[in-house]
C-alpha positions in Angstrom: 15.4 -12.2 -57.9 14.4 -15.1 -59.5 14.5 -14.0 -63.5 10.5 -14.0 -64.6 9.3 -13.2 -67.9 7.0 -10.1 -68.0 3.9 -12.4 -69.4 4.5 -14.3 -66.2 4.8 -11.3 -63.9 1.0 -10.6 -65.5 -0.1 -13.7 -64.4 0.7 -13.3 -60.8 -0.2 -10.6 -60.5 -3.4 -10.4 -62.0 -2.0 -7.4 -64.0 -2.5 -6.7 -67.6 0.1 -5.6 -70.0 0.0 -2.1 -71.9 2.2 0.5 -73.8 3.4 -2.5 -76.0 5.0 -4.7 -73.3 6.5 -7.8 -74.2 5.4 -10.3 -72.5 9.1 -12.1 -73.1 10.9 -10.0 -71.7 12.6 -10.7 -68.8 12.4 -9.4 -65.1 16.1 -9.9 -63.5 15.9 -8.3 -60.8 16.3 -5.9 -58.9 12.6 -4.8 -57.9 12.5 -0.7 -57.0 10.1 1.8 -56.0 12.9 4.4 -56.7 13.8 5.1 -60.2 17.0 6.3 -59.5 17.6 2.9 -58.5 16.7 1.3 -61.8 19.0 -0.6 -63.9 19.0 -2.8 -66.8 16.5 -5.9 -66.0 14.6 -4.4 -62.8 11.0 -3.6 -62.2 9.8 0.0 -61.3 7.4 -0.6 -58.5 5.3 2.7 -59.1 3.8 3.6 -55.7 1.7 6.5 -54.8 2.4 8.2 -51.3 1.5 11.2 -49.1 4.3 13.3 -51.3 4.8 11.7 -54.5 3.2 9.7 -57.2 5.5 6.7 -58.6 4.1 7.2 -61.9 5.8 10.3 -62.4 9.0 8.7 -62.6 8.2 6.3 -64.5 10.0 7.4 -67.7 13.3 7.1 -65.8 13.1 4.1 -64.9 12.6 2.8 -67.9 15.6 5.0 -69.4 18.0 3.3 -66.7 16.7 0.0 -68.6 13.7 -1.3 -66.4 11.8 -4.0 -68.1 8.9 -2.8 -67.0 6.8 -1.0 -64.3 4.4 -2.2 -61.9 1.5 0.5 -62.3 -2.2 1.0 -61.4 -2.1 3.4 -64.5 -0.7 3.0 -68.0 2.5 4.9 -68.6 4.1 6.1 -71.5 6.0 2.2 -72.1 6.1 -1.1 -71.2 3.6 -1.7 -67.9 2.2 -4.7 -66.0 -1.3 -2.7 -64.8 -3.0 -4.0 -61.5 -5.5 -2.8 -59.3 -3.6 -2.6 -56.4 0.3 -2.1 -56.9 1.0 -2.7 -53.1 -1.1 -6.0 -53.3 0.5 -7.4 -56.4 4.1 -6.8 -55.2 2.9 -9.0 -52.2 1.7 -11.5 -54.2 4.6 -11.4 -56.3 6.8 -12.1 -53.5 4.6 -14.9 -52.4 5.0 -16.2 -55.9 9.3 -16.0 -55.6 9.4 -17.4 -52.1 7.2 -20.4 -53.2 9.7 -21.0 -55.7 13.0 -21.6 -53.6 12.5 -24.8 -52.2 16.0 -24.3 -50.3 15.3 -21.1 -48.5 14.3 -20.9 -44.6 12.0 -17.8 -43.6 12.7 -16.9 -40.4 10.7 -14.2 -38.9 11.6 -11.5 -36.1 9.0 -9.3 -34.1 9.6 -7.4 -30.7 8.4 -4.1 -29.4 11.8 -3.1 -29.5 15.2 -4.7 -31.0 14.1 -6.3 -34.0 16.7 -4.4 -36.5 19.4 -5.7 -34.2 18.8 -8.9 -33.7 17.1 -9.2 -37.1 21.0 -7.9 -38.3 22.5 -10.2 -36.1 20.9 -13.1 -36.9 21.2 -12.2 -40.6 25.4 -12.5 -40.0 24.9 -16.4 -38.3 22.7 -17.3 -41.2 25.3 -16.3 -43.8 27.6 -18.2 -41.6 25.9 -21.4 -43.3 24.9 -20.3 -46.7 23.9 -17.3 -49.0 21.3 -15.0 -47.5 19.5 -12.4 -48.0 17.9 -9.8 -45.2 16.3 -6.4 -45.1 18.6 -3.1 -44.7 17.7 -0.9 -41.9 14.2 -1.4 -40.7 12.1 -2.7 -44.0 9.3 -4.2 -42.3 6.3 -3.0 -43.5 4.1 -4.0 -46.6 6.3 -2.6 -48.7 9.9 -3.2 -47.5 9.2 -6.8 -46.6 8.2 -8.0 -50.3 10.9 -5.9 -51.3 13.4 -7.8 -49.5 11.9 -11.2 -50.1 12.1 -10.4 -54.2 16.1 -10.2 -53.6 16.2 -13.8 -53.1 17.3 -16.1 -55.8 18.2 -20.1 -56.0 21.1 -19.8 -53.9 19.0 -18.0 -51.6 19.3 -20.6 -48.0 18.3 -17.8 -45.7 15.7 -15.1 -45.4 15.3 -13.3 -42.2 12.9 -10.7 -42.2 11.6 -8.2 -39.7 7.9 -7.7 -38.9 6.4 -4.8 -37.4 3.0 -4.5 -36.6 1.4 -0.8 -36.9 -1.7 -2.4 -36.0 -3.8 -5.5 -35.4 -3.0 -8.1 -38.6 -0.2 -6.9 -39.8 2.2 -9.5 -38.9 -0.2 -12.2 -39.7 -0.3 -10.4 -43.4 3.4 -9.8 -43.9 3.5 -13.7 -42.5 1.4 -14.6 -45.4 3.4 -13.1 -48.1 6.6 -15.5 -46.7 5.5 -17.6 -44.4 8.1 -17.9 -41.7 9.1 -21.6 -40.2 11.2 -20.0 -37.6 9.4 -17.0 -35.5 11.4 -14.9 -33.0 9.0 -12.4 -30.7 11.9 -10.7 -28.5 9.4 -8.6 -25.9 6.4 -7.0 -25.4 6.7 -3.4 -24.5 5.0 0.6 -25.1 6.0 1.1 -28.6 2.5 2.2 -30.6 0.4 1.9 -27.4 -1.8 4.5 -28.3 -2.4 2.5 -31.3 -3.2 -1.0 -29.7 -4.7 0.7 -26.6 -2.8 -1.8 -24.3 0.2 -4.1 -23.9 -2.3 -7.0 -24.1 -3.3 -6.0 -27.9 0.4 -5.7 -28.6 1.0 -8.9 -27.2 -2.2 -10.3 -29.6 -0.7 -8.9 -32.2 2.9 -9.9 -31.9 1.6 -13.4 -31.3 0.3 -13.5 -34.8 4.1 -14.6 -36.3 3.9 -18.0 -33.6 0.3 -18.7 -34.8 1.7 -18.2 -38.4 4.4 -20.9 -38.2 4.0 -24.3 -38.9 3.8 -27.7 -36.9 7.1 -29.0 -38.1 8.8 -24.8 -37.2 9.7 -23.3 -34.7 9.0 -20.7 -32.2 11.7 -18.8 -30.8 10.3 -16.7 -27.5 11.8 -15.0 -24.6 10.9 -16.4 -21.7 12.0 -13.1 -19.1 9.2 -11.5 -20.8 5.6 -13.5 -19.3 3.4 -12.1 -22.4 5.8 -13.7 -24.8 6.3 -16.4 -23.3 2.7 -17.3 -23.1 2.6 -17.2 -26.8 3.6 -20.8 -26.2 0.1 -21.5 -26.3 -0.7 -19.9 -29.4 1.9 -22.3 -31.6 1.8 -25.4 -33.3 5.0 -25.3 -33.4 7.7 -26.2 -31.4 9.0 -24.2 -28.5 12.7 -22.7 -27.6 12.7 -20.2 -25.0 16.0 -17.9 -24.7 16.8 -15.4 -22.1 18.9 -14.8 -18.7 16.7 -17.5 -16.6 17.6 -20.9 -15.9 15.3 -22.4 -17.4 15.7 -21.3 -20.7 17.2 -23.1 -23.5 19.4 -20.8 -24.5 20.8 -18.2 -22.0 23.2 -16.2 -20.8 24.9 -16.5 -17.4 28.1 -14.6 -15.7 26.9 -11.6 -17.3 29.6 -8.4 -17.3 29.9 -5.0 -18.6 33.1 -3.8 -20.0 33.8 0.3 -19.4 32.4 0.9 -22.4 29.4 -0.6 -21.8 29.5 -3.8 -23.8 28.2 -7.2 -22.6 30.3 -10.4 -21.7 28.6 -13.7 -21.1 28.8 -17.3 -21.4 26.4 -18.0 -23.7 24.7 -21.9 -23.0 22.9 -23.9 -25.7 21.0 -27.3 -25.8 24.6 -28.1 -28.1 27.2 -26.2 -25.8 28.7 -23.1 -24.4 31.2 -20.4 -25.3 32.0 -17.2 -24.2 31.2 -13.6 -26.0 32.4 -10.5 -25.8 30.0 -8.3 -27.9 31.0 -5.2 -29.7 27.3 -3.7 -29.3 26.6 -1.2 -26.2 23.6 -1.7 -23.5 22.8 -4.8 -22.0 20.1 -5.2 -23.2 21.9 -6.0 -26.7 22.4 -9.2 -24.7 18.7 -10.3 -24.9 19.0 -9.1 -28.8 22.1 -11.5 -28.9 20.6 -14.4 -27.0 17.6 -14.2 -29.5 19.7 -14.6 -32.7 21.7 -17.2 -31.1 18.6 -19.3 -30.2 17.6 -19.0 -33.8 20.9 -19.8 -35.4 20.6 -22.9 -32.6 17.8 -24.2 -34.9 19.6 -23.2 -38.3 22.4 -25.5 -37.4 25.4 -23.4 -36.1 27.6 -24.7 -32.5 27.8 -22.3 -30.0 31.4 -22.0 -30.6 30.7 -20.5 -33.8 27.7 -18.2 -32.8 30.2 -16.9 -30.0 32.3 -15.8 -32.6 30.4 -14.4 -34.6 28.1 -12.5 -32.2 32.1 -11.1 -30.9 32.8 -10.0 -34.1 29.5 -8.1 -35.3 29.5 -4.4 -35.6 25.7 -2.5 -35.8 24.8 -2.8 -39.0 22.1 -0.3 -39.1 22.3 3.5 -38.8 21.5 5.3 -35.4 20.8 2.0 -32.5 23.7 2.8 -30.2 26.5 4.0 -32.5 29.2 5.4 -29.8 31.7 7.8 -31.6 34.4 9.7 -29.4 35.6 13.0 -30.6 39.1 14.4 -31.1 38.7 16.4 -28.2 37.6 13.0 -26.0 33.8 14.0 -26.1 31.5 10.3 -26.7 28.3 11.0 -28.5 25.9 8.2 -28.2 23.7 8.3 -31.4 20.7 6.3 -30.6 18.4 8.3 -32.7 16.7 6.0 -35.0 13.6 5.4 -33.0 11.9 5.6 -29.1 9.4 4.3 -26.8 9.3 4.2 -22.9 10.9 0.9 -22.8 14.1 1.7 -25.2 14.6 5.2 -22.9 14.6 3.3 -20.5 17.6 0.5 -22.0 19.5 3.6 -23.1 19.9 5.5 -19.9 21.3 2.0 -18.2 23.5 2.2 -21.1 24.5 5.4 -20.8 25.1 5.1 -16.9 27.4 1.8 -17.7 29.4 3.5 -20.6 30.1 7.1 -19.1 30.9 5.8 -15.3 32.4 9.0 -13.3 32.2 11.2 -16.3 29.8 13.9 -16.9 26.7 13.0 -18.7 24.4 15.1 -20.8 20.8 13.6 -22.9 19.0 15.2 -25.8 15.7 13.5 -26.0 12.3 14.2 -27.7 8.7 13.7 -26.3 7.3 10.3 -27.0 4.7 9.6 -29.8 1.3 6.9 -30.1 1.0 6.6 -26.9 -2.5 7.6 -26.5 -3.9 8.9 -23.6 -1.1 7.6 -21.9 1.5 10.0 -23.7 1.6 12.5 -20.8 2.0 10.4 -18.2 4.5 8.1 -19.9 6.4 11.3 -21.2 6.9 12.5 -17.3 8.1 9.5 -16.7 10.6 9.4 -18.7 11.6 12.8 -17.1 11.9 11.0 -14.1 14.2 9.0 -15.2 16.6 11.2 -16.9 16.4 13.2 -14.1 17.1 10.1 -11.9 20.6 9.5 -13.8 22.5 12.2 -12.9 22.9 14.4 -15.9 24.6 17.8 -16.1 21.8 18.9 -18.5 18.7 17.0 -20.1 17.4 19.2 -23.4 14.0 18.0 -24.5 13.7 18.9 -28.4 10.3 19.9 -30.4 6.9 19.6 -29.8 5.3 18.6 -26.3 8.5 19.0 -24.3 6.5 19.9 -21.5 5.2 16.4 -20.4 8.8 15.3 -20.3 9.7 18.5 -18.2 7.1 17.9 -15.9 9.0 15.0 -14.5 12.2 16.5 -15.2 11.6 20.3 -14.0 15.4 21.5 -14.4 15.2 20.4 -18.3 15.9 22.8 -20.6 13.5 22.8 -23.9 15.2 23.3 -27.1 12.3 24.2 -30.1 14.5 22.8 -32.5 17.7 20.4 -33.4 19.8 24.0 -34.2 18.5 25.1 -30.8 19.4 21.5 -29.2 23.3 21.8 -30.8 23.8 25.5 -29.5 22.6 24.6 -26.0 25.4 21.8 -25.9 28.3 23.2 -28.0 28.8 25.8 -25.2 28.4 22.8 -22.6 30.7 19.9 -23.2 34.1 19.4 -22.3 36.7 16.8 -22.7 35.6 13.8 -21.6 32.1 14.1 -21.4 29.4 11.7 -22.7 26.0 12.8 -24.6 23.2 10.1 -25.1 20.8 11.2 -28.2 17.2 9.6 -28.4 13.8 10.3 -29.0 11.2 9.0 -32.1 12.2 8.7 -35.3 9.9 11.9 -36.4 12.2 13.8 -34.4 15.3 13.5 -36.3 17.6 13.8 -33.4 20.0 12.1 -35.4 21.0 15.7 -37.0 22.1 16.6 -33.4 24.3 13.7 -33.5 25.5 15.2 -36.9 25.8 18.5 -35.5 28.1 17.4 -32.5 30.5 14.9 -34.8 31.2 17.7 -37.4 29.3 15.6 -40.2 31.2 12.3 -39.1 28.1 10.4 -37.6 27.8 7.0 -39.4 
């Protein structure tokens, strides 16, 4: 973070200091909302939420050496008081991003794949210069001015995800650092109970290419028609990416390896080169093909971004993490999150990775998708039971509507339940796929099934 002096910190945010605070005392960074993340220099973010109250920790933060805390209460020592604590840290990280003149904002959005190609896009970028991007999925109004206040002058790079929970969103997390490059991957079921239809989704995603500038650049996929007709909601300029031909940047003589990792010549307004990524699924190549359009416009050759799309590793916990056990059992953790269209992506990538060898799924009924939810659950019975699987068990809460499409499913009421049913399954050299919504927390099956060793 940009050092800023308490008095000024005040200022931006429209805050008033109490329990003594000096108003020379300097903010260095880094900016928390947990105290056990304080250190000499930082500022406590004190937020109130469903289970806990910020302010209650407040005391030690400020024994770990916070400067201060960002409150909407006086506590006992130094405090910068505000009305609204989530609004000021916005407006704080609008102040910091204003302040690096050097820094491109580059924005990523998507029904599904933005943590991966926002983590891929993040290694190009650092290719060229210092940069700074969220960890995991902090995207919302909290976790995105987070990130941006870990910038500093060196800062060249931010790339930042943006989710959308709802209409606006994106054009408000846009606000606080306002993006010149704006990558929408695809338009897909994720929250469509929320939006009510992929046509609000689509309005909504389009909010980070109405957000960019006339001298930026919008980044869209042009396999997917409702992104693509974003087009006509930009000032800015246009690069399309995906597998057609007329795309700018695409990928052609597409291969899967047998573990289920994409090859492809990858061709750019600059060049071509050839990748071999280390991600699993195909459809990591449309995550792939995104960043690399992006890093296109930052400045890198497609020799480069070749390489360094070959080299990358997942970066975040639970998207398609493939760990083989001593005994020669694969466990596919792709636990983080779900919707219809990721299900989908998963079970081709479990098909292309486990080939002749058995294949089991542990997945968990689908959640905001409205009045849809039912029907949408069944189907993705039908599709695991289209694929072949010795067993499907369907964890938790509203198992049926997946078992009504997949009738020889066996319901599990609970992760422990989930693990037992398998652990007297599997054999040498069988493959498990693990994925359902992130309230599930299939990830402790994963857990469960690598003895503790899931990364």
């Amino acid at each position: 973070m940009i050092p800023l002096p308490l008095g000024r910190v005040a200022e931006i945010t429209s805050g008033a200091l109490t329990g003594q605070a000096d108003p020379g005392a300097v903010v260095r960074g880094p900016v928390v909302i947990d105290s056990r993340a304080a250190e000499p220099g930082s500022l406590f973010v004190a937020i109130r939420g469903e289970r806990a109250d910020g302010h209650d920790f407040a005391a030690q933060a400020l024994a770990s050496g916070a400067a201060a805390v960002l409150a909407s209460r006086p506590v006992d020592g130094p405090a910068v008081v505000v009305d609204d604590v989530v609004a000021a840290l916005a407006r704080l990280a609008t102040a910091v991003v204003t302040d690096l003149p050097k820094a491109t904002v580059v924005g990523v959005t998507g029904s599904a794949g933005k943590t991966s190609t926002k983590d891929l896009l993040a290694r190009l970028a650092a290719r060229i210069g210092p940069t700074v991007a969220p960890v995991g999925s902090y995207n919302n109004e909290i976790g995105h001015p987070l990130t941006v206040l870990k910038a500093d002058e060196d800062t060249r790079f931010l790339v930042l995800e943006l989710s959308a929970r709802n209409a606006g969103h994106i054009a408000y997390l846009a606000g606080i650092a306002p993006p010149s490059i704006g990558v929408v991957l695809n338009v897909g079921t994720a929250h469509l109970g929320v939006f009510g239809g992929k046509e609000a989704i689509a309005r909504a995603k389009g909010e980070l290419p109405e957000a960019l500038p006339s001298s930026g650049v919008a980044v869209l996929n042009l396999d997917d028609p409702l992104v693509a007709a974003m087009s006509a909601r930009t000032r800015a300029r246009v690069l399309y990416f995906g597998r057609s031909a007329s795309a700018h940047v695409r990928a052609t003589h597409e291969t899967l390896d047998d573990r289920g990792r994409a090859r492809f010549t990858l061709r750019t307004p600059s060049g071509e080169a050839d990748v071999a990524l280390r991600l699993h699924g195909s459809h990591a190549v449309e995550n792939a093909l995104a960043a690399a359009a992006a890093a296109h416009e930052l400045g890198l050759s497609a020799a480069a971004i070749a390489e360094e799309l070959s080299l990358a590793e997942p970066r975040s916990r639970w998207r398609m993490e493939v760990t083989d056990r001593p005994d020669g059992v694969t466990v596919i953790n792709d636990a983080y999150n779900a919707n219809p269209d990721s299900m989908r992506a998963a079970f081709a990538a479990l098909h292309a990775l486990a080939g002749h060898r058995r294949k089991y799924a542990v997945v968990a009924a689908l959640r905001e998708l409205g009045d849809d939810a039912a029907e949408l659950n069944e189907g993705v019975g039908r599709l695991a039971a289209g694929a072949g699987l010795e067993a499907l068990v369907v964890v938790g809460e509203n198992a049926g509507q997946i078992i009504a499409g997949a009738p020889d499913a066996i319901h599990a009421p609970d992760v422990e339940a989930a693990v037992a049913e398998l652990t007297g399954r599997l054999a040498p050299g069988d493959v498990v796929l693990i994925k359902g919504p992130r309230a599930a927390a299939l990830e402790k099956v994963a857990e469960a099934l690598l003895g503790g060793a899931a990364r």
